[in-house]
N, C-alpha and C positions, 0 to 999 in steps of 0.2 A: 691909136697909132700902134702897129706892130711892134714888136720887140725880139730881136736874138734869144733873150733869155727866155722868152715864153714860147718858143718855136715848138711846133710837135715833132718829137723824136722820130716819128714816123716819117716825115716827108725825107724826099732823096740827096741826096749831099749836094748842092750850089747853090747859086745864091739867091735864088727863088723861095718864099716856103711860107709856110702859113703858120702863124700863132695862135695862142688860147683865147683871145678875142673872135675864133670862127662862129657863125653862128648856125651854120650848113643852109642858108639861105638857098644854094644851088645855080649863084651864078655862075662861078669861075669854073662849075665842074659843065655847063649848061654851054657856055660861051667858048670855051677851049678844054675838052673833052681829053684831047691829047696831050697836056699837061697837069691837071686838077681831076681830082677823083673824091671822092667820101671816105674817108679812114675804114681799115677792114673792122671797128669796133662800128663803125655809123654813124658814131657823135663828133666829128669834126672833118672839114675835108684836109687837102694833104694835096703836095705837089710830087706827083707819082713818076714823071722824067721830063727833064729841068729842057725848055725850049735852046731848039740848037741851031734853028735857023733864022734870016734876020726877020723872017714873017712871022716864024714863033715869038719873037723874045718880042716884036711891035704888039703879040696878040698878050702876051702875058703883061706888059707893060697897061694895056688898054685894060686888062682885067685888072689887076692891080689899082689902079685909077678909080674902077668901077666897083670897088669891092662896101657896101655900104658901113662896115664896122671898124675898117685900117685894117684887115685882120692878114693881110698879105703884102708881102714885102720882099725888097731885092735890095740884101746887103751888098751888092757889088763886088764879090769875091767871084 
């Protein structure tokens, strides 16, 4: 299960973002392109800009869902 405290500093400010349980499996960056991306180091992916409309945030929500390791999560801020 995700966690605030293990968030990567890299992903963008709100309340989408991915922790150190990533395993860069390549779905979230695979399935919603325009939100999820691979860290500029390679070794984790990262929420590159946070879904702003209500089809993004249904697409990040279905990713999220889909993510096999908890590794993505939306603290609701």
């Amino acid at each position: 299960m995700s966690d605030p405290i293990n968030r990567y500093s890299d992903n963008v400010p709100g309340p989408y973002y991915v922790d150190d349980q990533c395993i860069i499996c390549g779905l979230c960056d695979e399935l919603a392109p325009s939100i999820f991306k691979i860290s500029q180091d390679g070794d984790h992916n990262v929420v590159h800009r946070q879904p702003q409309t209500e089809s993004e945030v249904a697409l990040a929500e279905e990713v999220l869902s889909s993510c096999p390791v908890e590794a993505i999560c939306n603290d609701g801020s």
